[in-house]
mmCIF file as Biopython writes it, N, C-alpha, C and O atoms, coordinates in Angstrom:
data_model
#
loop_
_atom_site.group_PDB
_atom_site.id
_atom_site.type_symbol
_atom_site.label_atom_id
_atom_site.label_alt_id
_atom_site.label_comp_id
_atom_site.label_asym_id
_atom_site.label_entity_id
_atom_site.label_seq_id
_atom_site.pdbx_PDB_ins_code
_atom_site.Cartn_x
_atom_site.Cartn_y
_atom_site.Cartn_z
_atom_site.occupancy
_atom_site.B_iso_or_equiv
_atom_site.auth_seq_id
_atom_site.auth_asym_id
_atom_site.pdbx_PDB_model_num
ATOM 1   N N  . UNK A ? 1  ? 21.333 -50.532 11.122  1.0 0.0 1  A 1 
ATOM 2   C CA . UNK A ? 1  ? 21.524 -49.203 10.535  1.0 0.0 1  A 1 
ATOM 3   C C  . UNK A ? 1  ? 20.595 -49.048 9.335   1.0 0.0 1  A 1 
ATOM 4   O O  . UNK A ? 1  ? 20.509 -49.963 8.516   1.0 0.0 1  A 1 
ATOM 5   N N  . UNK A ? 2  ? 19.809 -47.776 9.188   1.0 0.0 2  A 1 
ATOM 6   C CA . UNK A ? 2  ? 18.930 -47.640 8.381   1.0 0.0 2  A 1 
ATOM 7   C C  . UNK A ? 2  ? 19.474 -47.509 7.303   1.0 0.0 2  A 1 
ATOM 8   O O  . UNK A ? 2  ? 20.702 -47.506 7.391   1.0 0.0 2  A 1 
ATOM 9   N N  . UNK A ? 3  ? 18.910 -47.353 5.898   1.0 0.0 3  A 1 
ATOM 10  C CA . UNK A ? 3  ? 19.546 -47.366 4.151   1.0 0.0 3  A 1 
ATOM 11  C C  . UNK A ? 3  ? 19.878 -46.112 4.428   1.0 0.0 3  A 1 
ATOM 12  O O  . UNK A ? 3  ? 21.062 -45.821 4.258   1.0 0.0 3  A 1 
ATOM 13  N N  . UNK A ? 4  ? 18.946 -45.055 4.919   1.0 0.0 4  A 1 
ATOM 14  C CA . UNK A ? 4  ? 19.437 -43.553 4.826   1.0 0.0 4  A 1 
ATOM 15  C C  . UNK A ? 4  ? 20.277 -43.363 5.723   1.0 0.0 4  A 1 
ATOM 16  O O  . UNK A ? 4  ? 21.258 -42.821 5.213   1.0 0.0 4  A 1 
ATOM 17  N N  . UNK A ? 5  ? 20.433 -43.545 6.954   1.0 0.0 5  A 1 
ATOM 18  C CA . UNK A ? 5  ? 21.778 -43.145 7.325   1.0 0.0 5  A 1 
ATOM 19  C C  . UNK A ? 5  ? 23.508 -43.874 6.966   1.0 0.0 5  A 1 
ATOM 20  O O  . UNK A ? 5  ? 24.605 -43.407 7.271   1.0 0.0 5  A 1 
ATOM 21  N N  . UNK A ? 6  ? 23.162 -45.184 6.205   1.0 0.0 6  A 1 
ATOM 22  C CA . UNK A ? 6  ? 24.169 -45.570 5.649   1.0 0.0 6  A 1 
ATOM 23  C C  . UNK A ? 6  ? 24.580 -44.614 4.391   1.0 0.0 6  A 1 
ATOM 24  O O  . UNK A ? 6  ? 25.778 -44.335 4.333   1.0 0.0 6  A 1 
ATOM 25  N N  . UNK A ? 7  ? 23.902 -44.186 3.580   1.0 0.0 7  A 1 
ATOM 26  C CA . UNK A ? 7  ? 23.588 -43.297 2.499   1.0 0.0 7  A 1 
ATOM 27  C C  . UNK A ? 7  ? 24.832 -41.828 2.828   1.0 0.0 7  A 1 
ATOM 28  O O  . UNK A ? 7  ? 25.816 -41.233 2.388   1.0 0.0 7  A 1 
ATOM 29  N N  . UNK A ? 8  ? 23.738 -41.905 4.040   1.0 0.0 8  A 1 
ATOM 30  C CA . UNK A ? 8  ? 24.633 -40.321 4.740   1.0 0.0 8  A 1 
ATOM 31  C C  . UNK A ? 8  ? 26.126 -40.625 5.200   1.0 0.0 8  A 1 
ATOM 32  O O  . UNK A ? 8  ? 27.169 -39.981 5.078   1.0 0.0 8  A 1 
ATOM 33  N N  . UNK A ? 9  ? 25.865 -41.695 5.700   1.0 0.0 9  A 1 
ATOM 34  C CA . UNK A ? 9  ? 27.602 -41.947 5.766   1.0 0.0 9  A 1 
ATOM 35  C C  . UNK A ? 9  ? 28.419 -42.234 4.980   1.0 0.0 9  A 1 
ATOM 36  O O  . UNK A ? 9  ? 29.575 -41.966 5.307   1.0 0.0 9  A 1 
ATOM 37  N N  . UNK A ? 10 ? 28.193 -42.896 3.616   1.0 0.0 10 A 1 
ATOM 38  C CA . UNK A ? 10 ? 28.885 -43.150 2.573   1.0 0.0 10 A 1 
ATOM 39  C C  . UNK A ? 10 ? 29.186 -41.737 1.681   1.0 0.0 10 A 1 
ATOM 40  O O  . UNK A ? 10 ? 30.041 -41.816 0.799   1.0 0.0 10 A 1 
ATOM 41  N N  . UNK A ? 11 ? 28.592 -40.632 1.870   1.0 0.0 11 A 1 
ATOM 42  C CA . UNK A ? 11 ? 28.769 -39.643 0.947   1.0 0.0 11 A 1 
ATOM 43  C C  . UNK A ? 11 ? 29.113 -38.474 1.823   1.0 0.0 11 A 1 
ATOM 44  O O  . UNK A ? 11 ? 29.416 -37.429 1.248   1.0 0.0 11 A 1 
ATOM 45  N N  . UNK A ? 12 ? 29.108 -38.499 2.904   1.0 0.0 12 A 1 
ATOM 46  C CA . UNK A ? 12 ? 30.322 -37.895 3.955   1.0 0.0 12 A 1 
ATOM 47  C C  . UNK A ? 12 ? 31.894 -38.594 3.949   1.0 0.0 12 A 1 
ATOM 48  O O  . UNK A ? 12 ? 32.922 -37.982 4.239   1.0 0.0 12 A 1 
ATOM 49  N N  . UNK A ? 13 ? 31.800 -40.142 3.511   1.0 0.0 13 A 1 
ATOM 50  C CA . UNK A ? 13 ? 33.023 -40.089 3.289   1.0 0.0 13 A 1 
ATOM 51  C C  . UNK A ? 13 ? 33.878 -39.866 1.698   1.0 0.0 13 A 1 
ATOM 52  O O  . UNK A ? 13 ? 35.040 -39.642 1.361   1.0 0.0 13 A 1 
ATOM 53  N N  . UNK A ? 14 ? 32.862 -40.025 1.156   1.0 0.0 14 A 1 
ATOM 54  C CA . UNK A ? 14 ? 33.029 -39.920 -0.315  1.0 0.0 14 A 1 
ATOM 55  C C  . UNK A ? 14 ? 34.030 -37.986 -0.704  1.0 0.0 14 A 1 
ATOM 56  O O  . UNK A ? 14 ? 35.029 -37.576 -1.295  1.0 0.0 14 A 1 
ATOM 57  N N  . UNK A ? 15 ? 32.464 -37.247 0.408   1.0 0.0 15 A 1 
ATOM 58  C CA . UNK A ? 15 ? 33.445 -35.701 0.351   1.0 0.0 15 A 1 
ATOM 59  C C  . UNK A ? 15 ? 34.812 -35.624 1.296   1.0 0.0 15 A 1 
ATOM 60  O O  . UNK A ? 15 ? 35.815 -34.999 0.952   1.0 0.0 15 A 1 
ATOM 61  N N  . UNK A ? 16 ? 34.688 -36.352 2.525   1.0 0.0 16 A 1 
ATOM 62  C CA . UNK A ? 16 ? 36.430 -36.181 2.471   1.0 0.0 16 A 1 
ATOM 63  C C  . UNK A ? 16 ? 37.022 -37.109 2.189   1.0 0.0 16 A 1 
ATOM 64  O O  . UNK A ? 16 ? 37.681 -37.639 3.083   1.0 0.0 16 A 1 
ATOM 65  N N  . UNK A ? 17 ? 37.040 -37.833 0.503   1.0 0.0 17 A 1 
ATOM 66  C CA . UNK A ? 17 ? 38.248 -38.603 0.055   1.0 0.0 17 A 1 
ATOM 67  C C  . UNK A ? 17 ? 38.266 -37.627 -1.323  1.0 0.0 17 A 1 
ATOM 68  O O  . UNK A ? 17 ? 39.250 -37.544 -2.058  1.0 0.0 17 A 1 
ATOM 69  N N  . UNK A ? 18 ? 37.071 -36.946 -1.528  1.0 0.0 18 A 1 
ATOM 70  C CA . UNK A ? 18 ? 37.634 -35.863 -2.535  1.0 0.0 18 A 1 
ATOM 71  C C  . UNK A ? 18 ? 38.339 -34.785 -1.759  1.0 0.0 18 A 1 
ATOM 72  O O  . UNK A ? 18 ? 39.354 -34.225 -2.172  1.0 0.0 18 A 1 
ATOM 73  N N  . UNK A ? 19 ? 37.829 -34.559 -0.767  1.0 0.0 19 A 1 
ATOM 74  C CA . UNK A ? 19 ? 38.733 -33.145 -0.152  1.0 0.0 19 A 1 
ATOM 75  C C  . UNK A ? 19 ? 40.481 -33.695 -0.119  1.0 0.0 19 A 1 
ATOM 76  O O  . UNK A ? 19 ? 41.471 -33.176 -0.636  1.0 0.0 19 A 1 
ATOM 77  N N  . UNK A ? 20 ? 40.366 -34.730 0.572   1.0 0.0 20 A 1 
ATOM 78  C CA . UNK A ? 20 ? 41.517 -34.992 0.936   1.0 0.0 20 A 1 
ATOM 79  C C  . UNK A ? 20 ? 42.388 -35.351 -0.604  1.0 0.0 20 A 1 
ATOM 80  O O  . UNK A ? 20 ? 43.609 -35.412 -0.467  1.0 0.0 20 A 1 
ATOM 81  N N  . UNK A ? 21 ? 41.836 -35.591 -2.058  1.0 0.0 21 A 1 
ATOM 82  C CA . UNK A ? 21 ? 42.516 -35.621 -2.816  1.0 0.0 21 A 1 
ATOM 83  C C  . UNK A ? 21 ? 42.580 -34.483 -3.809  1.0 0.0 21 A 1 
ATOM 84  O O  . UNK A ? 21 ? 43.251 -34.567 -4.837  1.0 0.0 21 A 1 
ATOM 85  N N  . UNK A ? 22 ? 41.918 -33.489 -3.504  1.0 0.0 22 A 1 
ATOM 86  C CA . UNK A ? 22 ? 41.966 -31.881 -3.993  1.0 0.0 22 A 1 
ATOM 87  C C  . UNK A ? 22 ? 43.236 -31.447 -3.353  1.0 0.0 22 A 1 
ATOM 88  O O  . UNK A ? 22 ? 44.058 -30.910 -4.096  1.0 0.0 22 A 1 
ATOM 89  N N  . UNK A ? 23 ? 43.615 -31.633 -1.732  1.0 0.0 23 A 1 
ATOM 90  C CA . UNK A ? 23 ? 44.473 -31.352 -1.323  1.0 0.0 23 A 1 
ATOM 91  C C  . UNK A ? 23 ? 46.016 -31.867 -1.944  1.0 0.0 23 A 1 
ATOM 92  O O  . UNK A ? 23 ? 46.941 -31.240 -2.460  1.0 0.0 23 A 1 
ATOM 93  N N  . UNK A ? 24 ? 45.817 -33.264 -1.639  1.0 0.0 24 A 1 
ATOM 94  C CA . UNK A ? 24 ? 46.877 -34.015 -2.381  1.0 0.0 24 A 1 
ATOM 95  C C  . UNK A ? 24 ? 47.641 -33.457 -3.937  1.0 0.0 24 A 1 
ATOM 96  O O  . UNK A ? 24 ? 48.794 -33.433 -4.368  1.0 0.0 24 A 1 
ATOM 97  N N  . UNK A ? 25 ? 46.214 -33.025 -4.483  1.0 0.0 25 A 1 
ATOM 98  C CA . UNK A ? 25 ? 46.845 -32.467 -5.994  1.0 0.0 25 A 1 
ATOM 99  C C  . UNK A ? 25 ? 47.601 -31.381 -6.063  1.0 0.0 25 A 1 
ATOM 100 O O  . UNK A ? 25 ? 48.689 -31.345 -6.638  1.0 0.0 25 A 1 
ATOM 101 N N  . UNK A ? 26 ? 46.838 -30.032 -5.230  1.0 0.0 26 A 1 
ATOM 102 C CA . UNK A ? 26 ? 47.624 -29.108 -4.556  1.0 0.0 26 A 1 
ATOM 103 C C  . UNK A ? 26 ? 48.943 -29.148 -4.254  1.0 0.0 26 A 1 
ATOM 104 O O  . UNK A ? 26 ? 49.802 -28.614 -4.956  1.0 0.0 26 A 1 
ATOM 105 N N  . UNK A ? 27 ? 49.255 -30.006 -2.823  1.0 0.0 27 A 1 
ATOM 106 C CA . UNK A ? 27 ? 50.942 -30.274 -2.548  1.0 0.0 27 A 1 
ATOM 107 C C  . UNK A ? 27 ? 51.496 -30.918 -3.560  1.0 0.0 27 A 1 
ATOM 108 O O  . UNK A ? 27 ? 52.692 -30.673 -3.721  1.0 0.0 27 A 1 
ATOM 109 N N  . UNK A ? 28 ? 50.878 -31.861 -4.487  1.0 0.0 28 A 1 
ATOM 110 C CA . UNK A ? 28 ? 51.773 -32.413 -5.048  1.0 0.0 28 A 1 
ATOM 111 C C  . UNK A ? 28 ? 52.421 -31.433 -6.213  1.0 0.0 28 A 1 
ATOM 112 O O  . UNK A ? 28 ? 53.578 -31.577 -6.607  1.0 0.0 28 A 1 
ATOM 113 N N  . UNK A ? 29 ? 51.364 -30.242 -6.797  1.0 0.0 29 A 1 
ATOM 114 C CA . UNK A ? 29 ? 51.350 -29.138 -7.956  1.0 0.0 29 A 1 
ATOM 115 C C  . UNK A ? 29 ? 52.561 -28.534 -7.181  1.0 0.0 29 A 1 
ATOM 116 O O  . UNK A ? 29 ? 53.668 -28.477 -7.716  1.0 0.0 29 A 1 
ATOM 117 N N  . UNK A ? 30 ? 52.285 -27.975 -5.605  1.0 0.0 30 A 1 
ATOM 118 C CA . UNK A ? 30 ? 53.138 -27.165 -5.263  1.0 0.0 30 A 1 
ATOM 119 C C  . UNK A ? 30 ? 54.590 -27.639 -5.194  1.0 0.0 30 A 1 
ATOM 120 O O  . UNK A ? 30 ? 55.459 -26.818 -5.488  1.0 0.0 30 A 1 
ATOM 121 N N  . UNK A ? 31 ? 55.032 -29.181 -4.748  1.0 0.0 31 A 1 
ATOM 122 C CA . UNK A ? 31 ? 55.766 -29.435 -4.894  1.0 0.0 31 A 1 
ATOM 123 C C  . UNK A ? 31 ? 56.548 -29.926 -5.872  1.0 0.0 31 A 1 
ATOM 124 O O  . UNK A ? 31 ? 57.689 -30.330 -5.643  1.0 0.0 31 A 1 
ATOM 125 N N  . UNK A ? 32 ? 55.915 -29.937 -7.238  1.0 0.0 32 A 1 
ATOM 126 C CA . UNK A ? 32 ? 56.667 -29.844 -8.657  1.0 0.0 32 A 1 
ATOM 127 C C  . UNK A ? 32 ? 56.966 -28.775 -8.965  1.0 0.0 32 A 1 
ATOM 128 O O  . UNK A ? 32 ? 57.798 -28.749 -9.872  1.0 0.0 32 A 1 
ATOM 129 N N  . UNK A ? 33 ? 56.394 -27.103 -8.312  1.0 0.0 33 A 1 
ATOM 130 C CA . UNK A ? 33 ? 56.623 -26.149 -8.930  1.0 0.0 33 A 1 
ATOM 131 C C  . UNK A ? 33 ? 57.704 -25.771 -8.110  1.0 0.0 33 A 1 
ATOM 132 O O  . UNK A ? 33 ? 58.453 -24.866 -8.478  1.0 0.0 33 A 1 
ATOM 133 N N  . UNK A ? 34 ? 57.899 -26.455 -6.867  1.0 0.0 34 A 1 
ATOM 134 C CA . UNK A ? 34 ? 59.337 -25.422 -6.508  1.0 0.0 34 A 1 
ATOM 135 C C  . UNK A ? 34 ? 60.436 -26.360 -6.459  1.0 0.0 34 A 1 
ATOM 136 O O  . UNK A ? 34 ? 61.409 -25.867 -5.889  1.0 0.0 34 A 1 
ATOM 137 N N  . UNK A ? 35 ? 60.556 -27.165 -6.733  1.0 0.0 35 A 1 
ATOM 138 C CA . UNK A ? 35 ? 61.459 -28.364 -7.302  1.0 0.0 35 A 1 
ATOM 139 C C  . UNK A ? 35 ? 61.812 -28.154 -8.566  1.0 0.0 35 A 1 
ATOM 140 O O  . UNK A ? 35 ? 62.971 -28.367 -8.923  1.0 0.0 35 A 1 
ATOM 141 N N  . UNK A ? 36 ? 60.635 -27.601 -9.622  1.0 0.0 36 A 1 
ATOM 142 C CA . UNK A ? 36 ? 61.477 -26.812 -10.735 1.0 0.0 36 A 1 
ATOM 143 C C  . UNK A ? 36 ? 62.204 -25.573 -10.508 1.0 0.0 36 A 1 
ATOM 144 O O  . UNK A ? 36 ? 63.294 -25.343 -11.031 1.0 0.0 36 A 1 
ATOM 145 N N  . UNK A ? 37 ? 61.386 -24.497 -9.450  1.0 0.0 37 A 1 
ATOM 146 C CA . UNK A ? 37 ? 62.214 -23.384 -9.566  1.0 0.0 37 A 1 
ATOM 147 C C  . UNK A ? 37 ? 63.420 -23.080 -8.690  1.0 0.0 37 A 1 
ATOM 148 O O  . UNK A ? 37 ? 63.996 -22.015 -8.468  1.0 0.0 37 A 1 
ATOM 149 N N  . UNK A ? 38 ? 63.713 -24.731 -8.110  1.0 0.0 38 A 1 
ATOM 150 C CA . UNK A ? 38 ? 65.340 -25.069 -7.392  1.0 0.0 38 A 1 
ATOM 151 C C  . UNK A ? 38 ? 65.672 -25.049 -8.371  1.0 0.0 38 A 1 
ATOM 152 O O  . UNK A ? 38 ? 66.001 -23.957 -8.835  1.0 0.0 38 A 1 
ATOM 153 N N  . UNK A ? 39 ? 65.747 -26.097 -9.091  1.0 0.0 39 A 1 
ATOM 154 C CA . UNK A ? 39 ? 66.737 -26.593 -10.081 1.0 0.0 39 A 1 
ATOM 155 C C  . UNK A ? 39 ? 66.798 -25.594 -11.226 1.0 0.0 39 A 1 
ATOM 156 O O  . UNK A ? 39 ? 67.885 -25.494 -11.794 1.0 0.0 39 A 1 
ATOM 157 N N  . UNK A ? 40 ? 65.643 -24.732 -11.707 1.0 0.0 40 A 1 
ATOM 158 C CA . UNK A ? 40 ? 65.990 -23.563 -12.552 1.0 0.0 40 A 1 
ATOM 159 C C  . UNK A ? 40 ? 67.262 -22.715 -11.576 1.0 0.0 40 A 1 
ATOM 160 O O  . UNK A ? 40 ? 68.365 -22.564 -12.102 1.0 0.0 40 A 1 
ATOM 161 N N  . UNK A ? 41 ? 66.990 -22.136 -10.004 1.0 0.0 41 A 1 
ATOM 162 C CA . UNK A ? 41 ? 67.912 -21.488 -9.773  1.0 0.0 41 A 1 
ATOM 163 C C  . UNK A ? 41 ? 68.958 -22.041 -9.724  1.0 0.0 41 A 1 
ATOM 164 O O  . UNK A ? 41 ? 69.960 -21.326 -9.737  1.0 0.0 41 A 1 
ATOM 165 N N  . UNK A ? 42 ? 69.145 -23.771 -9.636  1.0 0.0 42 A 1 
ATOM 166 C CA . UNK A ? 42 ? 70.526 -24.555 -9.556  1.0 0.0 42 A 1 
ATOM 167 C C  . UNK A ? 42 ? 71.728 -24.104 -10.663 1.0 0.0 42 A 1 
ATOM 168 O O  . UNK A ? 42 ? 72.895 -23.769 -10.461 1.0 0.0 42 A 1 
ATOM 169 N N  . UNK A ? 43 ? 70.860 -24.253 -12.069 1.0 0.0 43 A 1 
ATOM 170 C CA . UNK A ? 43 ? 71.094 -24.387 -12.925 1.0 0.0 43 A 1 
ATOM 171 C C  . UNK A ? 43 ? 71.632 -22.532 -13.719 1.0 0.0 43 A 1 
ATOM 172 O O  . UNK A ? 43 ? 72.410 -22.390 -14.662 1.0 0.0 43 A 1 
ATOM 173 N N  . UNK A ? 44 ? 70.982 -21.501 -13.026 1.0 0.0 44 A 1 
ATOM 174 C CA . UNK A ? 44 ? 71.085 -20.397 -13.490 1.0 0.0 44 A 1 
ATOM 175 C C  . UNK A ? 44 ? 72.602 -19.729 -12.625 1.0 0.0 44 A 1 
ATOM 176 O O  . UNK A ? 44 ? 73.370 -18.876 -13.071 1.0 0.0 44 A 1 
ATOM 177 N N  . UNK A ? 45 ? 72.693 -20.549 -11.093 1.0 0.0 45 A 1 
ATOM 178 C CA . UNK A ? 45 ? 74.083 -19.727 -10.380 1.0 0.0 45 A 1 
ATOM 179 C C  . UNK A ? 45 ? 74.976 -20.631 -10.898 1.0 0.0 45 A 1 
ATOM 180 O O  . UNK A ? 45 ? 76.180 -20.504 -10.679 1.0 0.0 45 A 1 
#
């Protein structure tokens, strides 16, 4: 395998372990925000 196509493959995976942890931050944001706004409505009935 040539340097440049190792190159190309290392930074194709590089963008989906950022994609895949852009995502991660996302669900994880989304799932603190409605886990607070359970327990705000828990807490308000």
């Amino acid at each position: 395998m040539s340097a440049e196509r190792l190159a190309s493959v290392s930074s194709a995976c590089s963008n989906a372990h950022s994609r895949t942890n852009a995502l991660t931050e996302r669900w994880a944001t989304f799932a603190a925000a409605w886990s607070f706004a359970f327990t705000s409505c828990e807490s308000l009935s």
